[in-house]
C-alpha positions as CSV (number, residue, x, y, z in Angstrom):
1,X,0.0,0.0,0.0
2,X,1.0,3.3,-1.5
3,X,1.5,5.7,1.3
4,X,2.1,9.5,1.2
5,X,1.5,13.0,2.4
6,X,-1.5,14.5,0.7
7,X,-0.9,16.7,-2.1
8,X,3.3,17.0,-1.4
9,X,5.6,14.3,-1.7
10,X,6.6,12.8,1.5
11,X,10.0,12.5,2.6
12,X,11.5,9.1,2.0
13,X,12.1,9.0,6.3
14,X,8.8,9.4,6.6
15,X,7.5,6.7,5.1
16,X,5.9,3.9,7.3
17,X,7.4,-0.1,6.6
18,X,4.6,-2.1,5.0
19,X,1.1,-3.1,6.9
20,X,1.2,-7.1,8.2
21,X,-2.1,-7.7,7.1
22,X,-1.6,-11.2,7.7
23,X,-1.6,-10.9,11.8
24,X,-4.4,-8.7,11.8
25,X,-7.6,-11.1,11.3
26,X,-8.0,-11.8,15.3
27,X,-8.0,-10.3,18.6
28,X,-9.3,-7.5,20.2
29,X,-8.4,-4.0,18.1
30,X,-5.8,-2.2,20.3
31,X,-3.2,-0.2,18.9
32,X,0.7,-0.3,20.3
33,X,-0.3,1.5,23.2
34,X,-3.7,-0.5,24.0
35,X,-5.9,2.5,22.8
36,X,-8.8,0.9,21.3
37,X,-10.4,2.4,18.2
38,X,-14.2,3.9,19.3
39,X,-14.2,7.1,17.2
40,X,-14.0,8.2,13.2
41,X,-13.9,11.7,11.9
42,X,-14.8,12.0,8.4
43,X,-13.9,14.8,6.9
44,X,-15.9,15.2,3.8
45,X,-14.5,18.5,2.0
46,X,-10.9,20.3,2.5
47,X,-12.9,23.3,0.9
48,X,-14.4,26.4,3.8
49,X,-15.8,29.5,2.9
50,X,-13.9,31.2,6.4
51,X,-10.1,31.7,6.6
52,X,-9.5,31.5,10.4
53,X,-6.4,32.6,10.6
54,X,-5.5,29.5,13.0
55,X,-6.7,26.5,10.6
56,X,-6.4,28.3,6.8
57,X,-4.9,31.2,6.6
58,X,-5.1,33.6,4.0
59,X,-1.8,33.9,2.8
60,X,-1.2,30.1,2.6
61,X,-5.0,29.3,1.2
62,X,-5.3,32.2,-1.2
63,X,-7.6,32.0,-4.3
64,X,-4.4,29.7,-6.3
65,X,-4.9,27.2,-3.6
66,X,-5.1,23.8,-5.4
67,X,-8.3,22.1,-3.5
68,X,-8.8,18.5,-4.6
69,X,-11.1,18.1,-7.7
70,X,-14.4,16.6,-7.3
71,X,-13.2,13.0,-8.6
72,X,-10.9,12.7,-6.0
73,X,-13.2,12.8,-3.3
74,X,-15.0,9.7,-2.2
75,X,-18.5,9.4,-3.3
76,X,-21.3,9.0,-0.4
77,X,-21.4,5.3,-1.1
78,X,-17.6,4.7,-0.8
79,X,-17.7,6.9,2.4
80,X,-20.4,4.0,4.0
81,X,-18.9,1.5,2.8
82,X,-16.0,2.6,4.8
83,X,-17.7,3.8,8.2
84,X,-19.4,0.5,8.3
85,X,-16.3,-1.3,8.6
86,X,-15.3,0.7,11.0
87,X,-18.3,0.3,12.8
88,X,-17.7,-3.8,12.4
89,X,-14.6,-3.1,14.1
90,X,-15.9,-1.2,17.6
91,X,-16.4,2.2,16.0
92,X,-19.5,3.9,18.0
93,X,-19.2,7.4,17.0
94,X,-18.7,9.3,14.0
95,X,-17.8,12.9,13.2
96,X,-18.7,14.4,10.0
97,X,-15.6,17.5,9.6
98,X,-13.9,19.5,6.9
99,X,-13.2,21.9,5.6
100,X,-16.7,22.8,6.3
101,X,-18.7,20.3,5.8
102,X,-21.9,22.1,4.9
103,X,-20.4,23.0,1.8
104,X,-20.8,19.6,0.5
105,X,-23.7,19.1,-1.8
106,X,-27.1,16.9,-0.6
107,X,-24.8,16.1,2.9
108,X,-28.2,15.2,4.7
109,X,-28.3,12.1,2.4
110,X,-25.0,10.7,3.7
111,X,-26.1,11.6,7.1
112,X,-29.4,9.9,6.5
113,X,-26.9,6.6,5.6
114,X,-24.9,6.8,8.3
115,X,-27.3,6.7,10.8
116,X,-28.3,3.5,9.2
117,X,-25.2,1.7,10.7
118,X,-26.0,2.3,14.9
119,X,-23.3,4.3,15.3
120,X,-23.7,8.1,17.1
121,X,-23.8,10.5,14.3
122,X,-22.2,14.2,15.0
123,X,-21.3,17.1,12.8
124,X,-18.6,20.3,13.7
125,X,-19.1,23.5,11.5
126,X,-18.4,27.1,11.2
127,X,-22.1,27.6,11.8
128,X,-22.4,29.7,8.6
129,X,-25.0,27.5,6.7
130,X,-26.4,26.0,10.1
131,X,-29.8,27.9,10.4
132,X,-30.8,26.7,7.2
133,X,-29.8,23.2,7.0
134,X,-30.1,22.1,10.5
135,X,-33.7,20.7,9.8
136,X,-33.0,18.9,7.6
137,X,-29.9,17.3,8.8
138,X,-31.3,16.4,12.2
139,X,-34.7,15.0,10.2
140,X,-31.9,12.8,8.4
141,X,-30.3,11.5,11.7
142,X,-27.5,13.7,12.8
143,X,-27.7,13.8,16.8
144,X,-25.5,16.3,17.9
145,X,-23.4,19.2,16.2
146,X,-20.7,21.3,17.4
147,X,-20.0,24.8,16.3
148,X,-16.6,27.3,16.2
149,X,-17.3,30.1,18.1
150,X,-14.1,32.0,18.8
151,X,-15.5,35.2,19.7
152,X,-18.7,37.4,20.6
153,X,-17.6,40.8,19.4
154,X,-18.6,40.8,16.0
155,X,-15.2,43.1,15.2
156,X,-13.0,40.4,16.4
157,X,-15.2,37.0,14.6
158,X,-15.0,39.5,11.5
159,X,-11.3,39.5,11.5
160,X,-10.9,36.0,12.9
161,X,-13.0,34.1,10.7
162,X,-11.4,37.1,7.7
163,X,-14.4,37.1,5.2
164,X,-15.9,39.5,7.2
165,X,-18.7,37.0,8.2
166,X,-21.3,38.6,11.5
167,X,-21.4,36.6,14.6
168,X,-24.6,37.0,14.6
169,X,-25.2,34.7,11.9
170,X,-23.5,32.0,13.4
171,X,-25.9,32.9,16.7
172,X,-28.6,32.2,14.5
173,X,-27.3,29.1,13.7
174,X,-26.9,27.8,16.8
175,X,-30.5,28.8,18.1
176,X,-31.8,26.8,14.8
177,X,-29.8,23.8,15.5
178,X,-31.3,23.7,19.4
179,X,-34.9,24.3,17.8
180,X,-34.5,21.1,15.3
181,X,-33.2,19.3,18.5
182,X,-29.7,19.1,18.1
183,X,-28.9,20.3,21.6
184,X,-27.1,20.5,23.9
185,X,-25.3,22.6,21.3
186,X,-21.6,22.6,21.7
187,X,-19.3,25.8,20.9
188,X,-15.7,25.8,20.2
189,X,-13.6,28.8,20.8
190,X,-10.1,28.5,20.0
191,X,-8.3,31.0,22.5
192,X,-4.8,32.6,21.2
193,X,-3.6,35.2,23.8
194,X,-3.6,39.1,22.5
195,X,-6.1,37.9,20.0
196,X,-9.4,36.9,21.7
197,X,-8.7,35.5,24.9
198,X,-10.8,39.2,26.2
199,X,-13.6,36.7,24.3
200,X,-13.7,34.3,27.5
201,X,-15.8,35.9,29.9
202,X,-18.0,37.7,27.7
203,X,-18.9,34.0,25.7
204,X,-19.1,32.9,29.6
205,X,-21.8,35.3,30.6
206,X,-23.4,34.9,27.5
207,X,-24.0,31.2,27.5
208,X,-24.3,30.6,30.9
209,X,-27.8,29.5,31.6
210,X,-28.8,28.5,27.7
211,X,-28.0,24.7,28.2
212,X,-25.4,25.0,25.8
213,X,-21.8,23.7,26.5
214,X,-19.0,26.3,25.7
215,X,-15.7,25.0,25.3
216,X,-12.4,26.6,24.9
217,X,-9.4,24.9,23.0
218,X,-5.8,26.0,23.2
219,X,-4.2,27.4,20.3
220,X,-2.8,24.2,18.4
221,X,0.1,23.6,15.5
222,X,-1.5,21.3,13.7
223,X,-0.2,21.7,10.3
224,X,2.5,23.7,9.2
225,X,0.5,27.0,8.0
226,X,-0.8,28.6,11.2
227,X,2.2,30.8,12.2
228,X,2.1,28.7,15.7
229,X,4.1,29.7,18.6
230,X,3.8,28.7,22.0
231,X,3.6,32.2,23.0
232,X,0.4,32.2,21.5
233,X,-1.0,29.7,23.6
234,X,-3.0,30.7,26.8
235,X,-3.2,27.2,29.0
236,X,-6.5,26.6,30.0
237,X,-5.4,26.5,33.7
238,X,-5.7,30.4,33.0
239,X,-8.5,30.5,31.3
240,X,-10.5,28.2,33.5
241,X,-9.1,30.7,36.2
242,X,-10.2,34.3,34.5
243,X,-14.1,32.1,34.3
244,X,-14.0,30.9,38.0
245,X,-12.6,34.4,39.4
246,X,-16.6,35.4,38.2
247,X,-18.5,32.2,37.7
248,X,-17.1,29.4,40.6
249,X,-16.1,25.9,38.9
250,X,-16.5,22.6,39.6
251,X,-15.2,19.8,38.0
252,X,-17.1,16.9,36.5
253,X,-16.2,13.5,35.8
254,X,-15.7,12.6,32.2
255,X,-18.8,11.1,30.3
256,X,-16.2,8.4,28.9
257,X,-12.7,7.2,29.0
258,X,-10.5,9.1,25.9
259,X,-13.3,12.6,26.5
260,X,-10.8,15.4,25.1
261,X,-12.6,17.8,27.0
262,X,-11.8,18.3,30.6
263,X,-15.4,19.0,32.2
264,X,-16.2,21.8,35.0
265,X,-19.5,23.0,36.0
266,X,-21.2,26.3,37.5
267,X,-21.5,26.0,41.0
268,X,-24.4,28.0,41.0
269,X,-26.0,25.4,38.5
270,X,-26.1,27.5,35.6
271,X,-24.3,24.8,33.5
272,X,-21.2,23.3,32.0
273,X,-18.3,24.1,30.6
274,X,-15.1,22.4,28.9
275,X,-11.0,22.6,28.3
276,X,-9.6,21.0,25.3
277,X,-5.8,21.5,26.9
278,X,-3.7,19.1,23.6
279,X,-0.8,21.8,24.5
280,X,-0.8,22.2,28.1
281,X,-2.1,18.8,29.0
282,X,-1.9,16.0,26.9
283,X,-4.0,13.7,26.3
284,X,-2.7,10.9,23.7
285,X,-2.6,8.2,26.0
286,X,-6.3,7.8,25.9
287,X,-7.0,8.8,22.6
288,X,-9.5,6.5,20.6
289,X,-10.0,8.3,16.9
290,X,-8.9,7.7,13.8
291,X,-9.7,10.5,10.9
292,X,-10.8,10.0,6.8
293,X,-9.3,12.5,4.7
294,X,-11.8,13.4,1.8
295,X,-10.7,12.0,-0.8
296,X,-9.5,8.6,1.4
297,X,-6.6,8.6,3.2
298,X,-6.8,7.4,6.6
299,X,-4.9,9.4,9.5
300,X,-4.1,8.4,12.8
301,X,-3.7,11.2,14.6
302,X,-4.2,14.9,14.4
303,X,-0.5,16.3,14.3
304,X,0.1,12.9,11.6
305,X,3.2,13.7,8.9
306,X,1.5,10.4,6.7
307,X,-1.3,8.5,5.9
308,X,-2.5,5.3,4.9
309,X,-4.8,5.3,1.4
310,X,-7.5,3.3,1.5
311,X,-9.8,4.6,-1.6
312,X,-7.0,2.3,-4.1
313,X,-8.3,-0.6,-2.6
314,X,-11.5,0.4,-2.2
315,X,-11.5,1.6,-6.0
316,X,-9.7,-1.2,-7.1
317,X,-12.0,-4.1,-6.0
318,X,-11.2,-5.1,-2.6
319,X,-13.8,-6.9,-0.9
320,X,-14.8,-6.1,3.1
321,X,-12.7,-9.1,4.4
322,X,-9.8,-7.1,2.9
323,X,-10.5,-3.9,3.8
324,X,-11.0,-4.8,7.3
325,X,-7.6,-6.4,7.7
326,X,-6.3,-3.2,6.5
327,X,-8.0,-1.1,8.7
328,X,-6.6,-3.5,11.5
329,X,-3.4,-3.5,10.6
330,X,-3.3,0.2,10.5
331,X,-4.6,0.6,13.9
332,X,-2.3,-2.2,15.7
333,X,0.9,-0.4,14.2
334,X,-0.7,2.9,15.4
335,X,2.3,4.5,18.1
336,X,1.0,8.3,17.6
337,X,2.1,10.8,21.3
338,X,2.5,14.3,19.7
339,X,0.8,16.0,21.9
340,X,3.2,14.0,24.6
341,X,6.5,14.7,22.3
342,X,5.9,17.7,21.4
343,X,9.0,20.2,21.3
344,X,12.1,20.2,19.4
345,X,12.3,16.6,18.2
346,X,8.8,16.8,16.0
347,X,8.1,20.8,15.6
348,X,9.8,20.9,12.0
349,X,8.3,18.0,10.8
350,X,5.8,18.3,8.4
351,X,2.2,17.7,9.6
352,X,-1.0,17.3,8.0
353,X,-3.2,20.9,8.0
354,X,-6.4,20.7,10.3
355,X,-8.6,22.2,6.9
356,X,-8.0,19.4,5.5
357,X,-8.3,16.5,7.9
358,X,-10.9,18.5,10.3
359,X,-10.4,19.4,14.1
């Protein structure tokens, strides 16, 4: 199997020694650290109408960016094909990404598939195209959907999300998503000190109460596009601070082993909120996901410098029996830490960009 970094040739270090698909027909699915596999993100698009400056940039995803042709993606049918095996192989929730994935065409009929297979079905988007579409997309299945938030002031989402979209849009969307019964709605905001981190008590106050769950993520480098530095990064032992100093905290107990979100509630009962901490405290040791590029690479983990391409096979006339010995032999050789490595062993290494494999 043909294995690569998507769209740029990987380094010949880089690649991985071929799969042993030959010991991986038996035995419970662990990888090399005993992480089983629970969760798949699919992303379904690398194409957004935003350019947050922390995920696609303008200056690196400019109007000559060379987004994958339509024939490269996987069709609907190859993308169930694919879930249900993971499903066959302990897979129990799956995340529709991008890109955003509103912008792909007649989505609530691949939503409507997937819920066929018993797995939890779950979308994250911008929010721009949620008020009208999230009808529609709960009516075809979807249960739950998460939405990037990363700021109230509509001045500082314009030049965040840098299309000049309102917030207040996005508002709208979340309202519409809770009225089609998507809810508890859950908002993103990715914090990046001097830029919006004066966001996190006004989103505080303002969801507090409306039984929505606000969570704040640290400024990551995934990819190499962002402009990262850890300078950037407020931990969310501060943030959690500036919230408590108004609003005492609790913590909660996690709703399941490998939860990225660290859970706290209002004391006063007004709610929940969460800290996704992949700088400050990492988390790889209990990390259960795998992630579908769109057009069918498979990535195991979200800092990955290569993937494993699973649409030749698919395209070429595999049959299931196949495919799942691939998809097992991928996961048992999985050895992915970043989060736990991080510094200045991996930092020049090229990564995968979160646009295109989702958050």
């Amino acid at each position: 199997m043909n294995i690569r970094l998507p769209i740029e040739i990987i380094p010949q270090h880089l690649v991985m020694p071929p799969l042993d698909l030959e010991s991986a027909a038996a035995g419970a699915l662990t990888d090399r650290r005993m992480r089983p596999l629970r969760d798949l993100r699919i992303s379904v698009t690398d194409r957004c109408n935003f350019r947050c400056t922390y995920c696609m940039p303008r200056a690196k995803f400019g109007r000559e960016h060379p987004f994958l042709p339509r024939f490269d993606l996987l069709s609907f049918d190859e993308i169930v094909r694919i879930a249900r095996l993971f499903v066959a192989e302990g897979v129990s929730k799956i995340r529709i990404t991008g890109g955003e994935p509103l912008l792909r065409r007649d989505l609530e009929r691949l939503i409507a598939d997937l819920a066929d297979l018993g797995a939890e079905i779950t979308l994250t988007t911008n929010g721009s195209l949620l008020a009208q579409k999230a009808r529609t997309l709960a009516d075809a299945g979807l249960r739950r959907v998460t939405v990037s938030l990363d700021a109230l002031d509509d001045a500082i989402f314009r030049r965040m999300n840098d299309v000049d979209f309102p917030v207040q849009r996005v508002l709208a969307g979340v309202e519409a998503a809770a009225a089609a019964g998507l809810a508890p709605v859950k908002l993103n905001c990715v914090v990046r000190r001097g830029i919006n981190d004066n966001q996190i008590l006004p989103l505080a106050r303002h969801f507090r109460g409306s039984g929505h769950i606000l969570r704040f993520i640290e400024f990551m480098d995934v990819g190499t596009r962002n402009g990262w530095r850890m300078d950037d990064v407020l931990p969310s032992a501060q943030v959690l601070a500036r919230i408590d100093a108004e609003f005492p905290l609790d913590p909660v107990d996690a709703n399941y082993s490998g939860e990225v979100a660290e859970r706290w509630r209002y004391r006063d009962g007004a709610g929940e909120i969460g800290v996704i901490s992949s700088v400050t405290r990492a988390f790889c040791r209990d990390c259960t996901r795998a992630r579908l590029s769109p057009e069918g690479w498979l990535f195991t983990c979200l800092f990955a410098s290569h993937g494993h391409d699973l649409r030749a096979p698919l395209r070429g006339g595999a049959d299931d029996a196949h495919m799942r010995r691939v998809i097992r032999a991928i996961w048992r050789s999985r050895n992915d830490r970043y989060s736990e490595i991080r510094g200045a062993a991996v930092a020049d290494r090229e990564r995968i960009e979160m646009s295109y494999i989702g958050g």
